[in-house]
N, C-alpha and C positions, 0 to 999 in steps of 0.2 A: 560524870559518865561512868556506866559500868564495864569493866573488865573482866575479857578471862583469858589465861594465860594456859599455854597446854604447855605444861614441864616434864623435858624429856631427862631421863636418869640411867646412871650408868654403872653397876655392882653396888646399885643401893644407894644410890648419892646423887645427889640433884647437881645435874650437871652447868658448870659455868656460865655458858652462854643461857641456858634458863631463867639461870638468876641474874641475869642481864635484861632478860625480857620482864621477868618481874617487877624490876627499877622500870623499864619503861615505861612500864603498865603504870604504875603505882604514879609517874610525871604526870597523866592524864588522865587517871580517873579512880575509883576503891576497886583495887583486884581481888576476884576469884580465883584460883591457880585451880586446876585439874590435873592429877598423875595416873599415872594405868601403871598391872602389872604390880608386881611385891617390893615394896620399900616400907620401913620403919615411920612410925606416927612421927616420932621424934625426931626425923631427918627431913618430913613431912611439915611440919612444924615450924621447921627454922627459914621455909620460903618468906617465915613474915620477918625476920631480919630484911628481905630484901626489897618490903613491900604490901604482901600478899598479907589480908584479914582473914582469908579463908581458904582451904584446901579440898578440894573435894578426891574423894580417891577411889575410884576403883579395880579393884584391888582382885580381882580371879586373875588365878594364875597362869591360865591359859592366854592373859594378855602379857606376859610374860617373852611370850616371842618376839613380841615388836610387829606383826602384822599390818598391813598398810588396810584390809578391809575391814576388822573390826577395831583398831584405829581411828577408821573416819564415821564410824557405828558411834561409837560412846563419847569423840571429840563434840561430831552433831548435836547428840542431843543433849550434850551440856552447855553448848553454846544457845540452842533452844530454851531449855527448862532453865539456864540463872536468869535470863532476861535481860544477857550483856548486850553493849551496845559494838562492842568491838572485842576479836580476837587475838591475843597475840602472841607470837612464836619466834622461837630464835630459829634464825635462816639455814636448816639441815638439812642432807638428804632424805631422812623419814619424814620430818616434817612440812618439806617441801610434799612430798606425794600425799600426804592423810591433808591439808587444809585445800590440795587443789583440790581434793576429791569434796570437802566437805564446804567449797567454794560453789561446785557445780550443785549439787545435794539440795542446799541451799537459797541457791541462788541471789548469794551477797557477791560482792566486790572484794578482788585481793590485791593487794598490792606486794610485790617480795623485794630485797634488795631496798629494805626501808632505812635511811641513814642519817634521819633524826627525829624530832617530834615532830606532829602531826599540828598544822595553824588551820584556824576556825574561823577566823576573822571572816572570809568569802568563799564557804563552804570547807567542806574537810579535804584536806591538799596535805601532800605526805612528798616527800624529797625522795629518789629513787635511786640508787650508784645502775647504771647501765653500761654495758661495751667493756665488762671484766675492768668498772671502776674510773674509766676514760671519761666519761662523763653524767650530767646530774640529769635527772625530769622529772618537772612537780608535777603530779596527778591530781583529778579530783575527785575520790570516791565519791559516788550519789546515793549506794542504797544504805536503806537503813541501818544494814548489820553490814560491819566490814571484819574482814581480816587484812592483819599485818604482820607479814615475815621478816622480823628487823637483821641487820648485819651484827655481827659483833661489834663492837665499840661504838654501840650509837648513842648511848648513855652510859654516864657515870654511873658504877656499881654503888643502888644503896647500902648499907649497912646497919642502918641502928632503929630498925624497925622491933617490933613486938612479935612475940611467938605467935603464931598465925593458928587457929582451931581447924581442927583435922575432922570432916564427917566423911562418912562412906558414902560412893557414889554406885547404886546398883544398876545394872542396868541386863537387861534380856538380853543375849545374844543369841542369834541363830547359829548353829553348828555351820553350818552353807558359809559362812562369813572365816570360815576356820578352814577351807578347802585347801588352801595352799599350804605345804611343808616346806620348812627349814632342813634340809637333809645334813648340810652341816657349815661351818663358818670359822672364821681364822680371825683372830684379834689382834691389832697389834701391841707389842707390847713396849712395855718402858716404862722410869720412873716418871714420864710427865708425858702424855700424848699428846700431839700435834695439834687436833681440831680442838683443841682446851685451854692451847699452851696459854699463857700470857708472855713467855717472851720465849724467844726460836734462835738458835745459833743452826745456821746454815753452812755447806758446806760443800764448795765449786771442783774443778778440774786442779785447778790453782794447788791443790790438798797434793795430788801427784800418783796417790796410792790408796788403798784401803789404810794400809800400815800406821798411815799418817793420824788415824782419825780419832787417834787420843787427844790432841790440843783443842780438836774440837767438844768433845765428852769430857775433858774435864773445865772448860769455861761454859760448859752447858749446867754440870753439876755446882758449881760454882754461883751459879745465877740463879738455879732451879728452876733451869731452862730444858724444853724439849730440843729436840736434836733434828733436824732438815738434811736436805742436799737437793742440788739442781738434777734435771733429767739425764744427762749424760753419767751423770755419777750413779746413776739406778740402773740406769739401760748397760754401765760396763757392769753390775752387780758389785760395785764397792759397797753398795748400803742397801740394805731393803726398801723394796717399793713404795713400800707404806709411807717410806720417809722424804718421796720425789714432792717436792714444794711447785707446784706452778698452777697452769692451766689447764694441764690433765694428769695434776696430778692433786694432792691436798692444796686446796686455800686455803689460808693463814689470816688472820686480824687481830694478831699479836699487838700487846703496847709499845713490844723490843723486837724486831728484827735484824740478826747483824748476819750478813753476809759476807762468807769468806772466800777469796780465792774464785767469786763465781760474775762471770762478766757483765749480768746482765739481759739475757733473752729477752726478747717481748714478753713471750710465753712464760718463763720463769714472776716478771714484774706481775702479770697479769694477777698471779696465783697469792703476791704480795702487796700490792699498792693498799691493801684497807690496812695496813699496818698503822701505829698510829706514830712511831718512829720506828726509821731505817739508818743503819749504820753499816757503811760497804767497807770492807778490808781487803785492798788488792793494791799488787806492784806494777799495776797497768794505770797510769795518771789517764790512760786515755779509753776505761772501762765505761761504757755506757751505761754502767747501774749506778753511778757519783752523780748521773744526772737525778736518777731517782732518789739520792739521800739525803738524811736530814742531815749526818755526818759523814765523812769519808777518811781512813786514814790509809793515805800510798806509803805499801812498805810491805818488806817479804811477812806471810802469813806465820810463817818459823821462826821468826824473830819478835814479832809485834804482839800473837795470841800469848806464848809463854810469863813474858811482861804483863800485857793484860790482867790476864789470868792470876799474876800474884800481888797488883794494884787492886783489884778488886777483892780478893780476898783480905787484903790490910783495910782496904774501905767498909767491906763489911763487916769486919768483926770490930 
């Protein structure tokens, strides 16, 4: 079966969940990878560690912006001109908007929220996460050409693939396709962002203060972990926005999520259940996020992270 994988990049670097789509791609069939926008041959290249024979790139810098119209311009017609049989993309919100568009364009089958491979046996049926992960639904793509928007952690990251060959992919764009401007945009910052992490130290009401949120940042640094917190913790502004974990705030599909000090919400869970472990830290035995973990340990957060904190550091070094 052929593949093409739209890999999306972030200050030059092929981001995470990409190279997750790459592994997927490569379980079911010999991947194409396509990137837009300025990144390095060499950074280009190393998609084939994760899978990919091939890279196509195009590479004007006016795609550069991240545009969702000429976007769904150059994703089309490379899903057209390699003659793949399937699309596949890590589940973003750019990515979400350029494959619905280049879904409709097209007129293939998408499926998003994909959470594992895809069985053949009685047509092509794909596993769905629905209801913010509550429950499953197997589909059956019909047309020829499909796309799929996988979750994070729906395969094992490959690793020991071959350098992948890098050709240029041109393609015409119309200036009409460029109407929209970017007037301006805020990043968040940190040593590890959030939508990337592989493991997330969270952090609830339970914390007491802003003041507090060194035992959080330093068992985050400790782990080379990104740093969370629940909605109440954003809304009093102990933490910036960027860092509210739930259902309207970032979802997460970390390997590690340990939550501190935080009860629980529907809404909070929602934003975490694709985790692939959960570990709750709170003095409340009767916390309704212990239902949701894989591990739990009841005990003050000021007593049990500092511990932590220097068992893990003896563990890893």
């Amino acid at each position: 079966m052929s593949v093409l994988v739209f890999i999306e990049t972030e200050d030059g670097k092929i981001k995470k969940s990409s190279r997750e789509a790459i592994s997927y791609g490569a379980a079911i069939g010999e991947v194409t990878a396509i990137a837009l926008g300025s990144v390095s041959n060499e950074e280009l290249a190393s998609a084939g560690v994760n899978g990919a024979t091939k890279v196509l790139h195009a590479a004007d810098e006016k795609l550069n912006a991240g545009l969702i119209q000429p976007y769904t311009e150059v994703i089309a017609k490379a899903f057209e001109s390699t003659g793949a049989e399937v699309l596949v993309t890590a589940k973003s919100s750019l990515a979400d908007a350029v494959v619905g568009r280049v879904s409709v364009k097209l007129g293939v089958a998408l499926a998003s929220n994909v959470s594992e491979l895809p069985t053949t046996d009685s047509g092509f049926v794909v596993k769905q996460s629905i209801y913010t992960g509550k429950a499953f639904v197997n589909t059956t793509l019909t047309t020829d050409k499909k796309i799929l928007a996988i979750k994070k952690n729906a395969i094992e990251l490959k690793t020991d693939g071959a350098a992948a060959s890098v050709e240029a992919f041109d393609v015409a764009l119309d200036d009409a396709l460029f109407g929209a401007k970017i007037t301006s945009s805020e990043k968040a910052e940190g040593d590890v962002l959030l939508p990337e992490a592989d493991i997330v130290v969270s952090g609830g009401r339970g914390l007491k203060g802003p003041e507090n949120w060194g035992i959080i940042e330093d068992l985050a640094k400790t782990l080379g972990a990104a740093t969370g917190c629940s909605k109440p913790v954003s809304d009093m502004d102990w933490r910036p926005h960027h860092e509210h974990v739930g259902q309207t705030g970032v979802k997460v599909s970390p390997s590690l999520y340990i939550a501190v000090g935080i009860s629980g919400a529907i809404q909070h869970l929602a934003g975490v259940n694709s985790s692939k472990y959960i570990v709750v830290i709170n003095k409340d035995e009767e916390a309704p996020f212990f239902k949701a973990a894989d591990y739990g340990i009841v005990g003050d957060a000021f007593e049990v992270l500092p511990k932590l904190n220097e068992a893990l550091k003896k563990a890893l070094a």
